[in-house]
C-alpha positions in Angstrom: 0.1 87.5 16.1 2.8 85.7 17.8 6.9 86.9 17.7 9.0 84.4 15.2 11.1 81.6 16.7 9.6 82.7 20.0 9.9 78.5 21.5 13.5 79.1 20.6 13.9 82.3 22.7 11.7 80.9 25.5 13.9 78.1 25.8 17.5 80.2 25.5 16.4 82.4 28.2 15.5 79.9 30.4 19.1 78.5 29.9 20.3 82.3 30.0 18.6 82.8 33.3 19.5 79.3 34.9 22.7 80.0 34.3 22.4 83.9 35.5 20.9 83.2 38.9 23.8 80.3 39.7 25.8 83.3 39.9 23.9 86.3 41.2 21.3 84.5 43.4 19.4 87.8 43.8 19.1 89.0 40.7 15.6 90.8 39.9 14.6 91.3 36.4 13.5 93.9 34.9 9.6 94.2 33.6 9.5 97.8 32.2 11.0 99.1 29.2 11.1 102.8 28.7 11.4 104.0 24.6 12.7 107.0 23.6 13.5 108.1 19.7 11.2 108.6 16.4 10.1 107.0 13.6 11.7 103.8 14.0 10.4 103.1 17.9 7.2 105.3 17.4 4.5 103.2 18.4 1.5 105.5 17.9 2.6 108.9 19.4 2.7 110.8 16.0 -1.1 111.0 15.8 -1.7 112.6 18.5 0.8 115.9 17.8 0.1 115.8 13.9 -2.9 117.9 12.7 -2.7 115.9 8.9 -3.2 112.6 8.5 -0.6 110.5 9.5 0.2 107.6 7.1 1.7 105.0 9.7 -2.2 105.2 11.0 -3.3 103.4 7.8 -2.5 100.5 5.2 -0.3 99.4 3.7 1.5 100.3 7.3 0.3 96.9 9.4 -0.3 95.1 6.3 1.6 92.1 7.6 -0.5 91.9 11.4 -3.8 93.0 9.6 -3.7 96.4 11.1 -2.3 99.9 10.9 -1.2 100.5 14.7 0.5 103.8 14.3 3.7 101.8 13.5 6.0 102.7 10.7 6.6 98.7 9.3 4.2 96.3 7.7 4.1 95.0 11.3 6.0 95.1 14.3 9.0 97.5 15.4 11.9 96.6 17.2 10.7 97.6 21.3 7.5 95.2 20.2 10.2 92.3 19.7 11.9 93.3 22.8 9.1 93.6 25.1 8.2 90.4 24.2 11.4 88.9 24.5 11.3 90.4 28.5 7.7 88.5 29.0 6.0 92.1 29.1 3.2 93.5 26.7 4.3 95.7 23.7 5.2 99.3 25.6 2.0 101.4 24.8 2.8 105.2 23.3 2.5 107.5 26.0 0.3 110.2 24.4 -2.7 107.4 24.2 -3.7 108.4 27.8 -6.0 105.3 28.2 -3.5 102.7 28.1 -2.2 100.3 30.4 1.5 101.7 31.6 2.4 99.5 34.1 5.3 98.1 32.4 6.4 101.2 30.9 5.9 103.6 28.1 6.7 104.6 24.6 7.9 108.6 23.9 9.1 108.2 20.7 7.8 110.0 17.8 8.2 109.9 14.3 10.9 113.0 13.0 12.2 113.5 16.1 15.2 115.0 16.8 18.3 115.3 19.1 18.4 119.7 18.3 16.1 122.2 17.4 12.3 122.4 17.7 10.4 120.6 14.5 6.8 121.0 14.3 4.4 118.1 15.8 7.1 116.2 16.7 9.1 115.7 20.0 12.6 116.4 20.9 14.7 113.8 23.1 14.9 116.6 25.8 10.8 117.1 25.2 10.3 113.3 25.5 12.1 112.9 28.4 10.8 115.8 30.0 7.3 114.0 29.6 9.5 111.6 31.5 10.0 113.1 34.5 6.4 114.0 34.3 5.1 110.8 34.2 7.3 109.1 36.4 5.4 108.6 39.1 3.0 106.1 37.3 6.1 103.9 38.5 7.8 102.7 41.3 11.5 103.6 42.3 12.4 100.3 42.4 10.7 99.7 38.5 12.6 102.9 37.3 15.8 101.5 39.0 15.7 98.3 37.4 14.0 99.2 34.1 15.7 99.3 30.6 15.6 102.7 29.1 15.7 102.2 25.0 16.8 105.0 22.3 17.5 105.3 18.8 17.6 109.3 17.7 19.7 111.1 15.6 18.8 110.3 11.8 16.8 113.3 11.5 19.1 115.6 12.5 22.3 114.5 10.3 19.6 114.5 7.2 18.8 117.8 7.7 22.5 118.9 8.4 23.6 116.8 5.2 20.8 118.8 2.9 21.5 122.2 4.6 24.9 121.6 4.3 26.2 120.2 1.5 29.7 120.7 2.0 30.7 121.2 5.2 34.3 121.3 6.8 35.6 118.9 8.4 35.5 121.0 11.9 31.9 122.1 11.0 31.1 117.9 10.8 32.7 117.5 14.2 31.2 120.6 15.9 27.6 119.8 14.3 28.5 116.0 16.2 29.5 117.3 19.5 26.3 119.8 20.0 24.0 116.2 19.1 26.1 114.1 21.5 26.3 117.0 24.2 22.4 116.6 24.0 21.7 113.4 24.2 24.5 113.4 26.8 22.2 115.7 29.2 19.3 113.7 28.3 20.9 110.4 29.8 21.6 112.5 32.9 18.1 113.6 33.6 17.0 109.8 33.4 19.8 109.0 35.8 18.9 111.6 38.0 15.0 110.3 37.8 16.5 107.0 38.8 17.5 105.3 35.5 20.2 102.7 35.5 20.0 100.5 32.7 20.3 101.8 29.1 20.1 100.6 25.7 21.4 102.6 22.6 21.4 101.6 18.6 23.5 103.3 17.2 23.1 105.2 13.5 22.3 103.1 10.2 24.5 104.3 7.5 21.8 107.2 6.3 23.4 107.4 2.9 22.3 103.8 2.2 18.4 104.7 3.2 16.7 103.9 -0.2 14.8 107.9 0.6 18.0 109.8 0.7 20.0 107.8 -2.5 16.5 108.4 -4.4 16.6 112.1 -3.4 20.3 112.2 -4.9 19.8 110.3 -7.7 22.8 108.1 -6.7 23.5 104.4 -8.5 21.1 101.9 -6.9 24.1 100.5 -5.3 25.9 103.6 -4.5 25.3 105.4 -1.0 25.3 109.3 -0.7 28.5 109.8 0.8 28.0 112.7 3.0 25.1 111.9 5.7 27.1 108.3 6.7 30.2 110.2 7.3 27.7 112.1 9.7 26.5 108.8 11.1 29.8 107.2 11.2 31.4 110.2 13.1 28.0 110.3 15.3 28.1 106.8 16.3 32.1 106.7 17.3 31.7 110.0 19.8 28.6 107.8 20.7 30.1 104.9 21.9 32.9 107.2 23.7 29.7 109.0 25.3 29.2 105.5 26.6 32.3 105.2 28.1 32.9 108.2 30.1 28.9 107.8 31.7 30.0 104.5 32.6 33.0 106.0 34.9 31.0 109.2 35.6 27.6 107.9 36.7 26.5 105.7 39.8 25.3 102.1 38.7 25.6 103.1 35.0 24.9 99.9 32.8 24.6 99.8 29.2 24.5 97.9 26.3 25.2 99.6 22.4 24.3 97.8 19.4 25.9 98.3 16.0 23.1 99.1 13.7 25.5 100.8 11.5 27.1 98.0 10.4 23.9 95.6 10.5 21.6 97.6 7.7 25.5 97.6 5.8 26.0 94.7 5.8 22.4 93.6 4.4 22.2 96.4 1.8 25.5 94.6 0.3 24.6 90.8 1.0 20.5 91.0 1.5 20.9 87.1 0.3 22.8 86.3 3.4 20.1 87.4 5.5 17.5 85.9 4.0 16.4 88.9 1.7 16.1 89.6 -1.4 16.8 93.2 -1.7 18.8 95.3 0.3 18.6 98.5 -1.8 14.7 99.3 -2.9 12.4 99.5 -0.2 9.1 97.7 -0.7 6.6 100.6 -0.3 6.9 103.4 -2.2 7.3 105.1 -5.8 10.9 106.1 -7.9 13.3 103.9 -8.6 13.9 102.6 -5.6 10.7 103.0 -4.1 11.9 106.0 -1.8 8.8 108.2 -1.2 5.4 108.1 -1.3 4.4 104.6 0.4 0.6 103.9 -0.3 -1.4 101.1 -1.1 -1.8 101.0 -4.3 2.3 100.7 -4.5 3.0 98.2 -2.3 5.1 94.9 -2.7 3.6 91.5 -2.4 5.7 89.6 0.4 7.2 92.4 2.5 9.7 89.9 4.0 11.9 89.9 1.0 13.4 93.4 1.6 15.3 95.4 4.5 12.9 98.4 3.9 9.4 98.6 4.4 9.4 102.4 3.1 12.4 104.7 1.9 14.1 104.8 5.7 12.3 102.6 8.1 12.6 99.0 8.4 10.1 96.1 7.4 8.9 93.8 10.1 11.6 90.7 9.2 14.7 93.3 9.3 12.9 94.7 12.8 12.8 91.1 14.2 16.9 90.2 13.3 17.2 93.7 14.7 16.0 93.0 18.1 17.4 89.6 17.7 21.5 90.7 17.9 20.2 93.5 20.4 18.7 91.0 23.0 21.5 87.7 22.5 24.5 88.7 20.3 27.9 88.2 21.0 30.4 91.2 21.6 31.2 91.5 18.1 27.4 93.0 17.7 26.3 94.8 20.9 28.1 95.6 23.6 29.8 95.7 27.0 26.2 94.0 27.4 23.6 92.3 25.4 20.1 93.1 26.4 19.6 89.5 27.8 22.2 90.4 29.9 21.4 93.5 31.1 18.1 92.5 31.8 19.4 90.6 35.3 22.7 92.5 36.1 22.5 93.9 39.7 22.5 97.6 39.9 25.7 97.2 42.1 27.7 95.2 39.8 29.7 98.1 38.8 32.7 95.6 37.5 30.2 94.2 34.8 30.4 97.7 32.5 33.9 97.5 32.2 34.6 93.7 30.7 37.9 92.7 29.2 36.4 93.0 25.7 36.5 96.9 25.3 33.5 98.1 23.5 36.2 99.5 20.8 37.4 96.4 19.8 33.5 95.7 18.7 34.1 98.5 15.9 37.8 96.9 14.4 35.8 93.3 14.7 32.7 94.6 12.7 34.4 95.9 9.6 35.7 91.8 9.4 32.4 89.8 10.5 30.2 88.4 7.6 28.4 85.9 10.0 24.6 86.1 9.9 25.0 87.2 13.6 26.0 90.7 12.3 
C-alpha cells in the first residue's frame, strides 16, 4: 500500500536536497534507520518474547493494509512512514532472524521500559545491547551516518503513576532523573558503537491516553492529572539531556520532536486535524473504548480518531506524526528536522547549536494552533 501524499514528499525532498547539496557538496545520506522503544515503534518483535498470544498479530490490528503485521495501528507506525520518507524499505524487527537488515533494524518492543526488568519485553539498555550485538551486520560508515530513532518511557511513568499515587514532589523528580540517567547511558553506548545521528519524540501527555482516563473513570474530556505531570517533567530534563550530549559527545546531532504537545493539541481540537475524535479510541470496549480491542468492537473508518486502541495511535495520526518529525519547522521538532538530519555532515558541529534554542520550541508550542503542530 502506498504512503499518503507520497508525490508531494517526493517532490519537497528533491527541492530539500537540491538546495542541501548547493551548500554541503559532499553530503552523504543516510539509508539505515535504527528503532529503539515499545509499543508504538514495535514492528513485530513482541511475538517472539511473548509466550500468549499477542493481539497486534491479529485483526482488527492491520485492518486498514489488509494484514496484522505485528503492528499496534490499523496499519502503519510511525518508522514505516519514515523509512519511506528516506527511500528505504520499512526497518524489519530484529527478532525475525530471516529478514533483510541491510538498511537497519527494528528493537522495539511493545511494554518496554526505560527501568526495571518486565517480563517478555525488552528494556532500552536490553535492546541496545542486542545492538552492539548485531552491529556488525553493518558497516562503520552505515552506523556513522545512520539515524538512530526512540520513543520509551510511557510505560514506566504509568506504572510509577499507579504505584504511586501521590508522590512528592522530590519523589516525581528523583523517579525522572533515574529514567533520564538511563536513557542517558543508553545514548552513550550507541555513540560509543559509532552512532551519530539521533532522533527522540518526546512523551504524549499519558493522562490524555483514552486507557489511563478509562481506568480512572475521569470526564471524557478531563485528563488524569498525575501521569502528564510525569510526562511533562520527563520530557523537559529530556530536552536538557539533549543539550548537554550535544556539548559532551563528538559529532552529536539530533533532532526532538514535541509529541507532547501534538496528541494535546488533537485531543482538544481533533476537527482541526482532520479527526473526528480526539478522546475515544476506535478499538476497544468502556466508555471510551480503552481496553480490550478485538474485532468484533471495532470502528468503521479508523481515520476519524487519534487512537486506534486505548494508547497507541491509528495509522492517520501515525502518518501527521512522522510528517512534523521528517519537515516541520522549529516550532515542532528541533535543533533539526529529520529531513535535515538526514544530509548534515558528521563534522558540522555548528549545525546542533542554531540561533533558535530548542527551549524556545517549548514557550512557542503552548501558542501554536497551526495544523503544523
Amino acid at each position: 500500500m502506498g504512503y499518503p501524499n507520497s508525490r508531494l514528499f517526493s517532490l519537497s525532498c528533491l527541492l530539500f536536497t537540491t538546495l542541501t547539496l548547493l551548500h554541503h557538496p559532499t553530503v552523504s545520506f543516510a539509508q539505515t534507520l535504527f528503532v529503539f522503544g515499545d509499543g508504538y515503534y514495535d514492528a513485530g518483535n513482541k511475538q517472539f518474547l511473548s509466550a500468549n498470544r499477542v493481539a497486534a498479530d491479529f485483526p482488527p490490528y492491520g485492518i486498514t493494509v489488509g494484514e496484522a503485521t505485528g503492528r499496534w495501528s490499523d496499519g502503519h507506525i510511525v518508522p514505516d512512514y519514515l523509512a519511506g520518507f528516506m527511500g528505504i524499505p520499512k526497518i524489519p524487527p530484529i527478532l525475525h532472524s530471516s529478514e533483510d537488515f541491510s538498511h537497519g533494524a527494528s528493537f522495539a518492543v511493545a511494554d518496554a521500559t526505560v527501568l526495571a526488568s518486565p517480563l517478555e519485553t525488552m528494556t532500552l539498555s536490553q535492546q541496545v545491547v542486542k545492538f552492539t550485538q548485531s552491529k556488525n551486520k553493518w558497516t562503520d560508515e552505515a552506523l556513522s551516518e545512520a539515524i538512530y530513532l526512540t520513543y520509551i518511557g510511557s510505560e514506566d511513568y504509568l506504572k510509577y503513576a499507579k504505584n504511586n499515587p501521590n508522590p512528592s514532589d522530590d519523589k516525581k523528580k528523583d523517579f525522572v532523573d533515574q529514567v533520564i540517567t538511563s536513557i542517558e547511558a543508553a545514548i552513550k553506548v550507541v555513540h560509543e558503537a559509532g552512532g551519530r545521528k539521533f532522533a527522540f519524540q518526546n512523551l504524549a501527555p499519558l493522562g490524555c491516553l483514552p486507557a489511563v482516563k478509562q481506568e480512572k473513570g475521569n470526564n471524557e474530556k478531563d485528563c488524569v492529572k498525575l501521569p502528564s505531570e510525569m510526562a511533562a517533567l520527563h520530557n523537559k530534563n529530556l530536552l536538557k539531556l539533549m543539550e548537554k550530549l550535544a556539548g559532551d559527545l563528538e559529532s552529536f546531532l539530533y533532532s526532538l520532536y514535541d509529541f507532547h504537545s501534538s496528541i494535546q493539541n488533537r485531543a482538544l481540537e481533533p476537527e482541526t486535524y482532520t479527526f473526528l475524535t480526539g478522546t475515544a479510541a476506535c478499538c476497544g470496549t468502556g466508555y471510551l473504548n480503552g481496553t480490550g480491542c478485538a474485532a468484533n468492537n471495532v470502528c468503521a473508518k479508523p481515520g476519524d480518531y487519534v487512537f486506534f486502541d486505548g494508547k497507541h495511535l491509528t495509522q492517520e495520526a501515525n502518518f501527521q506524526v512522522a510528517h512534523l518529525m521528517w519537515n516541520a519547522d522549529p516550532v515542532v521538532v528541533g535543533p533539526n528536522n529529520l529531513r535535515e538530519l538526514l544530509v548534515f555532515p558528521l563534522d558540522a558541529a555548528a549545525t546542533r547549536l542554531k540561533q533558535n534554542k530548542i527551549q524556545i520550541i517549548y514557550d512557542q508550542v503552548r501558542k501554536a494552533g497551526s495544523f503544523m503542530m
